[in-house]
N, C-alpha and C positions, 0 to 999 in steps of 0.2 A: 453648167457642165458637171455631171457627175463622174468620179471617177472609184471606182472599189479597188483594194487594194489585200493582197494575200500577205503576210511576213512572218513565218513561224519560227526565226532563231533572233536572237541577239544583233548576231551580224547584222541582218537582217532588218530588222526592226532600226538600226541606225542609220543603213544605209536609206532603207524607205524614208524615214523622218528627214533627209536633206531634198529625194526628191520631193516629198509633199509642200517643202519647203523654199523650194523654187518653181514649184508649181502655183504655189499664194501669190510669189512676188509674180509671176507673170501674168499671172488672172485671179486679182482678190476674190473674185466670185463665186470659184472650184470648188465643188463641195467634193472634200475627202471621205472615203470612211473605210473599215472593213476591219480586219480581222490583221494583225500588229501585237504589240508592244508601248510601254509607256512612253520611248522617246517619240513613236508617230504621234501618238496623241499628244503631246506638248507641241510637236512641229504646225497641229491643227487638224489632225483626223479624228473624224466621231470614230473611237474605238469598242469597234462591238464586240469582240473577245480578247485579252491578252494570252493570246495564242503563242506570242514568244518567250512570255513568263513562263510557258510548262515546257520549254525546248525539252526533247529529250534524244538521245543518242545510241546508236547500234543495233542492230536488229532484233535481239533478246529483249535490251531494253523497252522496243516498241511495241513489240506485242501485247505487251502487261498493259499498253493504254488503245488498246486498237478499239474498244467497245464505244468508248467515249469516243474517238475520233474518228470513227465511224458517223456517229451522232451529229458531232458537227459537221462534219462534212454534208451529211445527208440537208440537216439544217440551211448550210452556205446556199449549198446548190438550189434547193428549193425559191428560198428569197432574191436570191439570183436570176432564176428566170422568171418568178411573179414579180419581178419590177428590175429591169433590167439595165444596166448602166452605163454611161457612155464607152466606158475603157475599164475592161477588168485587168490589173496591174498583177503578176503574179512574180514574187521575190522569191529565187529560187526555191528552198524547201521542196523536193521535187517529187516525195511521195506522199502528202496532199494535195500538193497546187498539180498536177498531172493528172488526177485523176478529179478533182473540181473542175478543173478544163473538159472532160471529157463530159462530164454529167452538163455541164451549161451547154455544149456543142449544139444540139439544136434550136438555142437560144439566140444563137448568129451574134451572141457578143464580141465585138473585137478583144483580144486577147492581146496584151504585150508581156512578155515574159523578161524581167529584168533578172540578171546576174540566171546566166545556164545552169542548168543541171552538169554536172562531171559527165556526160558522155565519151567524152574521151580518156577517161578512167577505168567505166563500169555501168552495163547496161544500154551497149551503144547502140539498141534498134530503138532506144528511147526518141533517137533523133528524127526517125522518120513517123515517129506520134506526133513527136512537136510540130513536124512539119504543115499535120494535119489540123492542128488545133491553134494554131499560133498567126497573128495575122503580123507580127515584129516581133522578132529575137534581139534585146541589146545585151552586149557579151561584154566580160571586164578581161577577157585575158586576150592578148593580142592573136593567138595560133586557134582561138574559138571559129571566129569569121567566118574562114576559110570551109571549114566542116560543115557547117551553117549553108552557106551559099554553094556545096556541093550537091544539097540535097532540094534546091531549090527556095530555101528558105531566104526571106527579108530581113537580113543579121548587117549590124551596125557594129564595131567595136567600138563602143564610150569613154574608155578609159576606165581605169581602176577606181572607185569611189571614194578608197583610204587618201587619194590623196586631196579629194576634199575635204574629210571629217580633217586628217591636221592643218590643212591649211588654214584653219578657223578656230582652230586652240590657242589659248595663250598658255603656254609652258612656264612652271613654276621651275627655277633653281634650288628648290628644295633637296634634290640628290647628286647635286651636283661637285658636293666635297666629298673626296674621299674616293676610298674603294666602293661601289655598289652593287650588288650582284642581285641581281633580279631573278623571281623566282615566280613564273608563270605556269600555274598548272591544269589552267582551263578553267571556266564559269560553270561547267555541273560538276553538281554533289557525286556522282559517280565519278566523272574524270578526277578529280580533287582526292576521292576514295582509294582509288586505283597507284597513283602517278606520284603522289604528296608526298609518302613516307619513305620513298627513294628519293626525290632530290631534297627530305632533308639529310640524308645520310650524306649524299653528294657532297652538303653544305657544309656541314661535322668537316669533313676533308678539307673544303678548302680553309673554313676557318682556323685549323692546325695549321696553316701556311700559309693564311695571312689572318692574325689575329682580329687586328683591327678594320677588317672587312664589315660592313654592313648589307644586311640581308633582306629585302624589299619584297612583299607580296601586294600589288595588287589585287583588289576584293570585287569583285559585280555588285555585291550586297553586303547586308551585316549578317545577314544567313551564311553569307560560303565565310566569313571573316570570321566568323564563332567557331565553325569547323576545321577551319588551318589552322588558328589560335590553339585549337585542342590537339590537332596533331603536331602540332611543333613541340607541343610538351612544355620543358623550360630551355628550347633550342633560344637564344637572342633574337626573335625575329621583330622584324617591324610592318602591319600589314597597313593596306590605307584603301578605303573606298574608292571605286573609281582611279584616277593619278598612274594610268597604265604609262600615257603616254609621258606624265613628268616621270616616272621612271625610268623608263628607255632613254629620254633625252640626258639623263646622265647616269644610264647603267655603262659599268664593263665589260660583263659580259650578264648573257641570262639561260636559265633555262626555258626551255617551253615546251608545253605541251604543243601536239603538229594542229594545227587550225590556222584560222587567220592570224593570229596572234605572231607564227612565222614571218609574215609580212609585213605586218605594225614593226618587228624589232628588224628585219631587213632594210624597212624604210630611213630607222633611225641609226644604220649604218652597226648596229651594237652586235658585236660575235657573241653566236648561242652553239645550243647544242637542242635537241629536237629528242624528245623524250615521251614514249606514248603507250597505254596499257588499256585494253579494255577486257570486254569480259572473255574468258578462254571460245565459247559455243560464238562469239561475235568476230574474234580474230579466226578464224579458222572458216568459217563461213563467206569472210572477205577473201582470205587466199585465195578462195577457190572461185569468187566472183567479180575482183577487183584486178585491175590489166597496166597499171602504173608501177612502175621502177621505186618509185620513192614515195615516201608518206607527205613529207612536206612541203607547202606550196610552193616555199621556196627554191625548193632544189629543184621541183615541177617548173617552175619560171624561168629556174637559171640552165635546165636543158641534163644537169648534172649536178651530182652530188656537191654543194660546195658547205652541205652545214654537215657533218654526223648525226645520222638516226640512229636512237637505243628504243627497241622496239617489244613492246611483252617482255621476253625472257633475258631480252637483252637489254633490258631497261635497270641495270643492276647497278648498284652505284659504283662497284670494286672496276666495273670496264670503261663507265662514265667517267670518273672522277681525273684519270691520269690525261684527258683529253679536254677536260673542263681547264686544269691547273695550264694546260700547254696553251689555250687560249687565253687566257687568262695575264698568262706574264705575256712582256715584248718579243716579239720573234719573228718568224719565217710565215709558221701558218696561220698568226693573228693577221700579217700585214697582209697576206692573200686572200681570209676571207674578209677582211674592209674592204679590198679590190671589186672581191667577186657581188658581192652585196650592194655597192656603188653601181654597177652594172644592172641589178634585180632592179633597184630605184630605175635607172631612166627608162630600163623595160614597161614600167607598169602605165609615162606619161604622164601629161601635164594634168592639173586640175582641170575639173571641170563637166564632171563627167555626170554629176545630180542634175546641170543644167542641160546638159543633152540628152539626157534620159526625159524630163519634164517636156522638152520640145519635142521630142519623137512621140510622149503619150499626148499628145495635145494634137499632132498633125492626124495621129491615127483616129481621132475621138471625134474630129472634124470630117476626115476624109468620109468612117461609117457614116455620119452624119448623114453628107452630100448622098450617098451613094447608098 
């Protein structure tokens, strides 16, 4: 059994590497491959491009590489239907992998698309493409389904796949004295660009009022670590490779930029604050395209606002900071967002959700098969 596999983000590429990796253990014999990330390929996928190494973000930003990804696209699709594979696996990324699907369509490959595109966000006739190109929709957010099987579509909700990635960590106590205040400002060089030099200002603030606070960045790499390093200046910072998750497991509170990363620090019950900047022509483009209340997933999960967004202009640290320091000490609104965050946790469900993703590419890979 062959199966090809799409993953052009981070996320991405983590999540694929747990199904590839319950897809070994249920059939040593599953040949992986496609187009990923370095954790697929350690999980056991031949990786033909490291397509989630060059993640890039926002609509400005994408232009500037549309030639080259054009290229591979045309590439994928090609190889794709001169030798065609049992189950083509597409991890969100939805303006590659949407239009890869489209180019193999006459190739009658079954298509399972893991983790949906946002249509319920932005771009929602996207739903009735998928309809067309998709032989299984598996969805991680519990209100996807529904959308899904309105339109006639074979949609599964899996569960969320964070809660398999921490279920198989072992978590270091390394942050776990003291004051820790975690400072997440996303894995690209541009978010980092954008986002960084306000919540060091943020930090400047709380550390006048709590000295002996310590100030935690997690790094993707030594690339983004060189570049926080440099903009922190001689702020006290401490950054560390990877250790997202032994951060959270004994941060205070954190910042974050809105991504998944909202959901990693919901899991671990830690009050943040949601902090986001991109380029001027890329916010403005979204207003006008994007149909959600709120930026982050979390507050998307929890139905309503329960973390504070500072967003572009409002991403300032003079409106941040008096809302960081109020979460920060004990009180009324710390004790309600551990409330409301305990709540996001049992929303998102039990582990388990790599192994039901692998069983559903396995039934569909068999079913073409037959059929």
């Amino acid at each position: 059994m062959r199966i090809f596999f799409v993953a052009g983000e981070s996320s991405g590429d983590m999540h694929g590497a747990h199904v590839v990796e319950a897809l070994r253990e249920m059939n040593p014999s599953v040949n992986c491959e496609g187009l990923g990330g370095v954790r697929m390929a350690e999980a056991g996928m031949t990786l033909r491009f490291d397509l989630a190494g060059m993640a890039i973000m926002g609509f400005v930003e994408v232009v500037k590489k549309l030639g080259f990804m054009r290229g591979l696209l045309n590439d994928t699709a090609s190889d794709l239907v001169a030798n065609p594979p049992d189950c083509l696996v597409l991890i969100d990324y939805p303006g590659f992998n949407i239009r890869l699907a489209e180019r193999v369509r006459e190739a009658n490959i079954p298509i399972v698309y893991y983790i949906s595109p946002q249509v319920w966000a932005w771009k929602p006739g996207r739903i009735h493409q998928l309809a067309r190109l998709v032989r299984k929709m598996l969805v991680i957010l519990p209100f996807e389904e529904p959308l899904y099987r309105a339109v006639n579509v074979d949609c599964t909700y899996v569960g969320h796949p964070l809660m398999d990635h921490i279920e198989t960590l072992q978590l270091s106590d390394t942050y776990r004295d003291g004051m820790v205040i975690g400072l997440m400002p996303g894995s690209r060089e541009q978010e980092i660009q954008r986002i960084f030099p306000v919540m060091i200002e943020v930090a400047q603030g709380i550390r006048a009022r709590y000295p002996d606070a310590r100030f935690v960045v997690p790094c993707v790499d030594a690339d983004r670590q060189a570049q926080i390093q440099s903009a922190a200046g001689d702020f006290p910072l401490e950054t560390v490779i990877g250790g997202a998750y032994d951060v959270l497991h004994g941060a205070r509170f954190c910042l974050v930029a809105s991504g998944t990363a909202t959901v990693e620090t919901a899991i671990f019950g830690v009050p943040m604050i949601v902090m986001y900047r991109v380029a001027p022509a890329t916010y403005w483009l979204a207003r006008l395209l994007v149909r959600v209340e709120h930026i982050g997933m979390v507050n998307i999960l929890a139905g309503k606002r329960i973390v504070p967004e500072f967003v572009q202009g409002d991403a300032d640290a003079a409106k941040v900071l008096p809302q960081a320091l109020e979460l920060i000490g004990d009180g009324s609104a710390r004790d309600q967002m551990i409330d409301d965050l305990a709540e996001v946790r049992c929303a998102l469900g039990e582990a388990g959700a790599s192994r039901r993703t692998a069983e559903a590419i396995i039934e569909v890979a068999k079913e073409a098969a037959v059929g």
